[in-house]
N, C-alpha and C positions, 0 to 999 in steps of 0.2 A: 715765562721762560719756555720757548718749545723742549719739544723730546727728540733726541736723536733717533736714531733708527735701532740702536743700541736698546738705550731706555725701553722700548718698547719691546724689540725681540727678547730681551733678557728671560723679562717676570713672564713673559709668552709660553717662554723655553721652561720656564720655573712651573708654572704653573697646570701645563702637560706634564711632567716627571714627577711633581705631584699629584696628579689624579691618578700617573701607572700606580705608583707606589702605591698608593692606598687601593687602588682596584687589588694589585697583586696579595695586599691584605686583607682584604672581602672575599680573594678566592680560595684564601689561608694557602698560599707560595711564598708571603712573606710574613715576619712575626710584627709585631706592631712598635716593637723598639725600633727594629731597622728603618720602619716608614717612621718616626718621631726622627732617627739622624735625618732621615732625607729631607723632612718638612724644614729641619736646621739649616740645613745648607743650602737647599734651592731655595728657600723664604730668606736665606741672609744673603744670596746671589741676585735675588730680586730686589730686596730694600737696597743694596748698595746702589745697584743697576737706575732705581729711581730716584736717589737721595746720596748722591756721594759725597755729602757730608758729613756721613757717618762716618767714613775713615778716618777723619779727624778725630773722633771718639775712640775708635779702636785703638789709632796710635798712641793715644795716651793712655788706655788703657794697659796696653800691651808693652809699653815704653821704650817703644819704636819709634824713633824718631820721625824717617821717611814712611810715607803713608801707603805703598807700594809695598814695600817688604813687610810694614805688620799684614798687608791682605795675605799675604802669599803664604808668612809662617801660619798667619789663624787659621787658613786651608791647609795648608799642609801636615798641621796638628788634628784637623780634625779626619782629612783623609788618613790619616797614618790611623786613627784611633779607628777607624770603621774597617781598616784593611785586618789588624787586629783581632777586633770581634768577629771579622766576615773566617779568620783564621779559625778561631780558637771555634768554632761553628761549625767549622770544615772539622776538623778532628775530634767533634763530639759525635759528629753523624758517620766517620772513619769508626770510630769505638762501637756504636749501635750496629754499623753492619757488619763488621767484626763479629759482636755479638752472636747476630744472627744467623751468618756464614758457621760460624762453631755449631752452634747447637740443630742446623741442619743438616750437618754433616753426625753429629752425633746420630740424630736421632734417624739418619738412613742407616746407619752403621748397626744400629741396634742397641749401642750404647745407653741410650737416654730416653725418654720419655714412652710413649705406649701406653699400654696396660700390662698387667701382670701374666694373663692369659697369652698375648701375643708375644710375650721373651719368652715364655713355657712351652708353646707350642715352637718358636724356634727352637729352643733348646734341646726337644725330642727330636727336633727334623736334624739337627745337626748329628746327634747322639747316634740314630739311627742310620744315616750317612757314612760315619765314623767306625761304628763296628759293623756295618754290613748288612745289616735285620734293616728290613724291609716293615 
């Protein structure tokens, strides 16, 4: 059986987004679960692409009748499930910089961190400011 031009761009296409993926995990910009979804999807983009008799499998797996709509839900389930993670991601590195914005701002403020010497020594500079002695 030849290969369309599909068949062949597909796992092409598949197999570039995975070497980013994992490059961008060698240069630690990605974590190694995100490149495991990606290995999921672009390797299950490729095996359809060479072998679409898998969907016959999926369908019955998935108990989709038409073999069209279980590809589209099992992408769609797992796009949804990676938009998710790519979320909840985003609002843990919102809380770290959060973090760090506070306690930068503390710690110009005088509030927080230092030594004990340089709140003392502010505390005479203001003290002396305050009543006038020099």
């Amino acid at each position: 059986m030849p290969l369309t031009p599909y068949q062949i761009l597909a796992p092409v296409v598949s197999f570039l987004a995975l070497a980013y993926a994992w490059n961008l995990v060698m240069r630690k910009k990605k974590s190694i679960l995100e490149a495991c979804f990606w290995t999921i999807f672009w390797g299950a983009i490729a095996a359809i692409a060479l072998d679409p008799s898998i969907l016959h499998y999926l369908s019955r797996l998935t108990g989709i009748a038409n073999q069209e709509n279980a590809v589209i839900v099992t992408f769609l389930g797992i796009l949804f499930f990676m938009v998710f993670y790519l979320v909840m991601r985003l609002e843990e590195l919102e809380r770290k910089y959060t973090k760090i914005v506070r306690s930068l701002a503390l710690r110009q403020s005088g509030m927080e961190g230092g030594n004990k010497e340089d709140k003392a020594n502010k505390e005479d500079k203001g003290n002396k400011e305050f009543t006038g002695r020099a």
